[in-house]
Each structure stands twice: as C-alpha cells, then as structure tokens.
C-alpha positions, 0 to 999 in steps of 0.5 A: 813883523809890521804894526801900527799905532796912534802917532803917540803910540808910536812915539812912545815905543820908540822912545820907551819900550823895554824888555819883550813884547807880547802878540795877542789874538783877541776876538779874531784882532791881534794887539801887540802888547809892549812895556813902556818906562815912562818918566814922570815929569817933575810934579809942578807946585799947584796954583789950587785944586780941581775938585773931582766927585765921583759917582753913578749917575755922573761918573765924575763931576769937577769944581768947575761945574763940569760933569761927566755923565755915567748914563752912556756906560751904565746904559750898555752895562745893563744890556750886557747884564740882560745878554749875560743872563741869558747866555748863563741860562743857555750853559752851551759852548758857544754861549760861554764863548760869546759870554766871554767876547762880551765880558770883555768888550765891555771891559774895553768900553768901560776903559776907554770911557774912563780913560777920555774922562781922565784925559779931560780932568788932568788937560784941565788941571794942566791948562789952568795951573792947578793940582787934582783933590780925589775922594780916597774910595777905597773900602767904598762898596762896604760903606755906601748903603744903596737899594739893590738896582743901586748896588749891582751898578756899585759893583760892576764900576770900579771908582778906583779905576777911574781915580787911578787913571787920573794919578797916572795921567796926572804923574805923566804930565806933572800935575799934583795929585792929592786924595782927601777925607770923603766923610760928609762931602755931600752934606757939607756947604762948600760955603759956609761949611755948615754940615746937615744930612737935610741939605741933600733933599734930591739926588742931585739937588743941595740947599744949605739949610743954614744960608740957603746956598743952592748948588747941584750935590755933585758940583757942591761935593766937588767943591768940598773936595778941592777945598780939602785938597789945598788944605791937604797939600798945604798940610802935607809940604809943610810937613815936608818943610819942617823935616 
C-alpha cells in the first residue's frame, strides 16, 4: 500500500515507528495513523526563560512581547456553534452526520492553530538559548469567573492543550520546560513587583499604580511568568544538587 507524507513525516516513519499501524477513513479521506518512540533530546541548561501567558482573546503571549491572536479560532468556534444549534434543532440522520463532520473539522482546526503557535514558542526558545515558564492551569475552568459569552469560549478551548503541545515540542528539541504558580500574574508589576487588582483598569491594558509602569496585561503577565520560571528552576536543581 502506498502513502505519502511531509518529508519529516516520512522520516519520521522510518526512523520511529514501532508496533501496528491503523487506516482510517475520515470524511471520505484516509489517514494512516502510525506510532512513533520518539527519543528526547538531552534537556539543555537555559540561558533564562520565555514567559508564555495563555488566554482568549490572544491565545498566548510571550515575554518577548509576541502575541498570538485567538480572534481566527474563536471566530470559527462561534460559526460552528451557531451551524451546531441548528443541526440539534433539525434532530434528523444526516444532520447529526454533518454535525459529526463539523465537530471534527473543528477539532482539526483548533489542533493545527495550537500546534503552529507551539512550533513558534519553542523554535524561539530554542534559537535564543532559553528555557519555557507555563502558567500550571490545571483546574482553570472552576477558578476563573467570567460573563456567560466569556464561558462558553472557556469551555470550548483547552489551555492544557495548547500547553501540552509546547512540553512535547519543547522535550523533542531539548528545551526546559517549567510550570510556575499563576496566582496574581495579572496584577502583578513585572517591575517593581507591587501586586494591585487596580493595576488592571482595561483588558489588555496594565498601569502599575505603584511606579506607574505601563505594559499590555498580556506581555506584563508573560513577563511575571518567565521571572517565576528562573526562580522555579533555580529552585528546582538546587534541590537537585543538594541530594
């Protein structure tokens, strides 16, 4: 049986792939679905972190000042709603066929959005010699309070997803990965350290009501972030070192 792939699909296969392999038909395409043991790499001592906020309306933001809009996906997530509600009203055979189709078209979609904002953030981290600080979300659905349009978005975007696919990229090319203590990364001067929930009078918007730094939230969190990151891993390996 021939296939094709990607040249780093390919290589992969080749060098890789263990055990059985699966053909799957979906939406009149066929996949051949394989496992791959894929090594490591040695995970390289970090010359400092790249911070990575996560969220909505940027999917993540980096202490570099880099952000990666949300607006794209969540703009498809919404037609989708609107296309699954009236495919549920219908209740007939072929509507909960296409309702299927469309549930995992959009599955795909949000995949490879998080998968390309993955690629970015490590090959960053990589080129520049620097580790990856990740907020730990998990339990994030029961502790952020939003509005209800706020809360269906919530819940149709995984934030471990996307943070999950940044470690795996991370671990493939042997960049460090740690996840840090989110409390109060919003609030918090990325300067002078002063913590006030008033600092945050817009959305994207941070003024430092102690030294008046001014900052977008996002890149301001993100640099909260990467600072709690060198801590964690100076933390960490000293632990290390000790034992």
């Amino acid at each position: 049986m021939a296939f094709t792939g990607s040249a780093q699909q390919l290589t992969t296969l080749a060098l890789y792939r263990k055990g059985e392999s699966d053909l799957v038909c979906r939406d009149g395409t066929w996949f051949l679905i394989a496992t791959c043991e894929v090594p490591d790499r040695p995970v390289a001592v970090p010359d400092g972190f790249l911070g990575v906020d996560l969220g909505i309306a940027n999917l993540a933001t980096t202490s570099d000042g880099a952000h990666h809009s949300g607006k794209g996906l969540n703009a498809v997530r919404h037609r989708h709603r609107e296309l699954r509600r009236r495919l549920q009203a219908k209740a007939t055979k072929s509507a909960k066929r296409l309702l299927k189709k469309r549930r995992r078209a959009e599955a795909r979609f949000a995949a490879d959005v998080n998968h390309t904002i993955a690629k970015r953030i490590v090959t960053e981290a990589e080129r520049t010699g620097r580790g990856i600080a990740l907020e730990d979300l998990q339990g994030i659905r029961e502790r952020v309070r939003l509005r209800k349009p706020q809360r269906v978005t919530l819940h149709a975007w995984s934030f471990r997803r996307l943070g999950g696919f940044i470690a795996y990229r991370a671990a493939r090319a042997g960049v460090a990965v740690v996840h840090v203590d989110p409390a109060y990364t919003s609030q918090e001067c990325s300067v002078c350290g002063h913590v006030d929930k008033r600092s945050r009078p817009g959305q994207a918007i941070f003024i430092c009501t102690s030294c008046g730094f001014a900052e977008h939230a996002d890149v301001n969190a993100a640099r909260n972030i990467a600072a709690r990151g060198v801590a964690g891993w100076a933390v960490s390996h000293a632990a290390g070192d000790a034992a």
